[in-house]
C-alpha positions, 0 to 999 in steps of 0.5 A, a space after each residue: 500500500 503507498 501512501 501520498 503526501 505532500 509536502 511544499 517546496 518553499 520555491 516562489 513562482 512555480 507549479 508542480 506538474 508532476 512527480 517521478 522516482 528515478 531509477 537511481 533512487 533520486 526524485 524528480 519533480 517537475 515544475 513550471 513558472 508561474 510568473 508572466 514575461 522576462 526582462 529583454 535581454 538586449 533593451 532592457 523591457 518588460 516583454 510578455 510575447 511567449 515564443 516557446 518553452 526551452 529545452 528541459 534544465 535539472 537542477 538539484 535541490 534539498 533532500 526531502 526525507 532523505 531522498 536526493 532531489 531534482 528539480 526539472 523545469 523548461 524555462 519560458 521564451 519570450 519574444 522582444 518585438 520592439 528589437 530589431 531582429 526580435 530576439 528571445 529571452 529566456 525568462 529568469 527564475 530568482 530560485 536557481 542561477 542559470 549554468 548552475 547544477 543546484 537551486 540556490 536553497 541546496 547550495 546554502 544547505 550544503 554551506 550549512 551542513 559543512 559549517 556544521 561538521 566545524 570544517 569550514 565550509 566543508 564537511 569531513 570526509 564521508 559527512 552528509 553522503 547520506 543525504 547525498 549532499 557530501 563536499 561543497 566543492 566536488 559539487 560546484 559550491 563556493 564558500 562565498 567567503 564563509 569565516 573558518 569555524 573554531 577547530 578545537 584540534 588546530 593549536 594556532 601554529 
């Protein structure tokens, strides 16, 4: 017997089309924007023309009970018909950073984790693989200037 639940993902602007487990043990949710139109990309205007919906992106996101996340969207396209040539811009979304493997949440995550395990920045050695967060770093995630947590065991010298 399963069971349903649901559980929100705290994401602004999106609408859950539908949910699938991987065949590798992760989750993929996918999603879409609710928000209308994009800043042209080349003047600078509101623009509201749709012209299409990109190809599909997954980002990772924030384990839900333990499982690893992925978000998949198909960012929209809007048309410039003001511009010369009238150009395309892929809408923006404030909860990812285009050319970027995870949502900004799962980056402050595993920043946070790693502060956590007192290394910096970084967990240990196998800290967090359980919910497959594990280094920040093998995973594209800058400290951002993060201060060095305490290390009892570091003697100054």
């Amino acid at each position: 017997m399963s069971v349903m639940i649901q559980l929100p993902l705290d994401i602004p602007d999106v609408k859950v089309l539908s949910t699938e487990c991987r065949p590798d043990g992760a989750l993929l949710i996918k999603v879409e924007s609710t928000r209308q139109g994009a800043c042209c990309s080349r003047c600078g205007r509101d623009i509201h023309h749709f012209h299409g919906d990109d190809r599909p992106l997954q980002v990772r996101h924030l384990p839900i009970l333990e499982w690893r996340v992925y978000l998949e969207i198909r960012p929209k396209r809007y048309r410039c018909p003001p511009c010369e040539g009238r150009p395309t811009t892929t809408q923006r979304c404030d909860w990812y950073e285009p050319n970027s493997p995870q949502t900004k949440a799962f980056e402050k995550g595993v920043l946070r984790s790693g502060e956590q395990h007192g290394s910096g920045g970084k967990p240990e050695a196998g800290a967090g693989t359980r919910r497959g967060r594990g280094d920040p770093g093998a995973l594209g995630v800058d400290d951002g200037g993060l201060e060095p947590v305490y290390d009892p065991g570091d003697t100054g010298h």
